[in-house]
Structures are given as C-alpha cells and as structure tokens.
C-alpha positions in Angstrom: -82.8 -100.6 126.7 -84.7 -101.6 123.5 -86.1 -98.3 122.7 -82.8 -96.1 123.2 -80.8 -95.0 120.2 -77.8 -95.3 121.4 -77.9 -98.8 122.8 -78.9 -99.1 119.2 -75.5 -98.1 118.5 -73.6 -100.2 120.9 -75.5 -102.8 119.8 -74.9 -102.1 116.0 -78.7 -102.6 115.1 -78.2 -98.5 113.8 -75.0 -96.8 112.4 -73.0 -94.9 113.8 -69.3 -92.8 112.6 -67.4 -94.3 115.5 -64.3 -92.4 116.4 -63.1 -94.1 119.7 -64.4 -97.1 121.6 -63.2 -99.9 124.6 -65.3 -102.0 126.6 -67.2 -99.6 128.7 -67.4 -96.4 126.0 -68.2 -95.5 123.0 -67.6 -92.4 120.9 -69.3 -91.3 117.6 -70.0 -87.7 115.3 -73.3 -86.5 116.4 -76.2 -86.5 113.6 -77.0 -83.2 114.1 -73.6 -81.8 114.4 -73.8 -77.9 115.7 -70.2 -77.6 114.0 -67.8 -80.3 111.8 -66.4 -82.8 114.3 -69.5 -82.5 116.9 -69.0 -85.8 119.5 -70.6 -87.6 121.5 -69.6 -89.7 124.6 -71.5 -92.4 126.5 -70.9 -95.3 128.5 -72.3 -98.6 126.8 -74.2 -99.9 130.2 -77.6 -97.7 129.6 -78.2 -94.8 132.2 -80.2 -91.8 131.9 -78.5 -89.7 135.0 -75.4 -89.6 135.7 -76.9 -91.2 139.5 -77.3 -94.3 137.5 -73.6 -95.2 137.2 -71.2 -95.9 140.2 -68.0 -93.7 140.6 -65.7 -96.3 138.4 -68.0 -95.6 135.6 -68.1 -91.9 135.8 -64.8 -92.1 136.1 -64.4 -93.8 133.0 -66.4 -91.9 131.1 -64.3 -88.8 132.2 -61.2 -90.3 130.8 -63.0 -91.2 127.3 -63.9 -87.5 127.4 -60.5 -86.2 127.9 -59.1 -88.4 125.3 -61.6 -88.1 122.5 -61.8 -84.3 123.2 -58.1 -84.2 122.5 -58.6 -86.2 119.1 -61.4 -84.0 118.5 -59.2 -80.9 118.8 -56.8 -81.8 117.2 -57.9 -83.6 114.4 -60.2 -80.7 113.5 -57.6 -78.5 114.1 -60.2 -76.4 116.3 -59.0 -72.8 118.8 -61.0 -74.4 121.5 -63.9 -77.0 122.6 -67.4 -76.9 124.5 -67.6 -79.9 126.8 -71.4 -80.3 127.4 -73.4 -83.3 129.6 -76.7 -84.2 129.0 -78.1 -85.8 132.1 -82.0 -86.9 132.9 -82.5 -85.4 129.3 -86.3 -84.5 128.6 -85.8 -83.7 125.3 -83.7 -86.0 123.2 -82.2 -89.3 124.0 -82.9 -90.6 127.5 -79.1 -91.9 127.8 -76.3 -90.3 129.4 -74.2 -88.4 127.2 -71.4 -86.1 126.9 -71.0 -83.4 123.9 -67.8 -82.1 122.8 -68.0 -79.6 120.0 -65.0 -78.4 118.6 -64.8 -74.1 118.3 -63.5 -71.7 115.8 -62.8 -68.0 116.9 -64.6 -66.8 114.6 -67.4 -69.8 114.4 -69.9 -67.2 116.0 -71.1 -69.4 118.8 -71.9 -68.6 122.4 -70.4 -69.9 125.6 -72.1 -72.7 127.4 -74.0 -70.4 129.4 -76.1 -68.9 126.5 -78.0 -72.1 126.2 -80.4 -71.5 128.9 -82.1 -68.3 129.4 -83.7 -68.2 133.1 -83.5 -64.7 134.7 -81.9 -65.7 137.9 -84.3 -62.9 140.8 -83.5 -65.2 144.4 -80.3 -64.2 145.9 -77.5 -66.0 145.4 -76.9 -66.3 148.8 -80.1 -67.9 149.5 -79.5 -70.1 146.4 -76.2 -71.4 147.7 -77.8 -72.3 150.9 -80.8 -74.4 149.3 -77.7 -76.3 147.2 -75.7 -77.0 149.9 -77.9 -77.4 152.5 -79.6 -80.4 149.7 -79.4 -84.1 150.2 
C-alpha cells in the first residue's frame, strides 16, 4: 500500500531500527517507544485486520512474536512484557501490528486492561451470548 508507513519500511523508502526479519516478517523499535526496547511486529504482505491474512500467516506472525519477544526480554533485561495487537486500527497506522513492550517492576505502568476505559453495565451473561452466538 503506497500510503502505509510500514510498507514504507519493508520497502526501505523510510528507516527503520530493524531487530529481526525473514521473508514474511519484519520487526523494528517503535518511534514512539512507551518504554526502551518498545517493538513492533508485522507481516510484510499489507493487512489492516488480522481477517486479511490466512491462518499460515497468522501463524507466522505468532512465531516472529514469540521469538522477538524473547530477544526483547532479554536483551533489555526486562521482569516482564506486554504483548499488544493492533487490529482495524482507527487511530494510527492502518496495518496489522503487534506491540511488545518490555516491563520493569517498578516502571509504573498498568496492565493491558487499563488502556480502555468503558464501564462494562450489560450482563455478562448476555454479553457472552451476543459473542458466541456471532458469525
């Protein structure tokens, strides 16, 4: 896609600090890091859900995830990681990506959870059914 930054980056029209690639994937430092060693993880063929990839690819892009989020660990010597997708993202870059941010005990960050704030008032009963009962 001509207008995506990260198929810039594949494409090595922009820079990137590339810490892991192969033929489908692609790894690199986030610009914004939210703490030192902050990764991202895409898959080279552009998508902007993960519905736009077949199963080989998701797979793939699992395994890049589990290996660079080792190298991220340990090679920042972090306690523990958050391991974050951005799918059908509104907001920022409309390509499939997959954070990992390496975490401090003391780094005085929340838990993935604390990123949205949406009072949840249906019953969670009732919100199972709608999610299962889904195509």
């Amino acid at each position: 896609m001509n207008d995506c930054i990260f198929c810039k980056l594949i494409n090595r029209e922009t820079p990137a600090n590339i810490v892991y690639e192969d033929d489908e994937k692609m790894a690199f430092l986030e610009l914004n890091q939210s703490a030192p060693g902050h990764v991202m993880v895409i898959l080279k063929r552009h998508g902007k859900t993960m519905w736009d990839y077949d199963e080989k690819e998701i797979s793939s892009l699992m395994v890049g995830v589990q290996k660079v989020a080792k190298k991220v660990k340990n090679g920042m010597k972090a306690d523990w990681l958050t391991i974050g997708i951005n799918h059908e993202e509104k907001r920022g870059v409309p390509h499939l990506h997959v954070h990992i941010v390496p975490r401090w005990n003391d780094d005085g960050g929340g838990i993935i959870q604390t990123i949205v704030q949406n009072p949840v008032a249906e019953d969670r009963k009732k919100i199972a059914e709608k999610i299962s009962n889904a195509n």
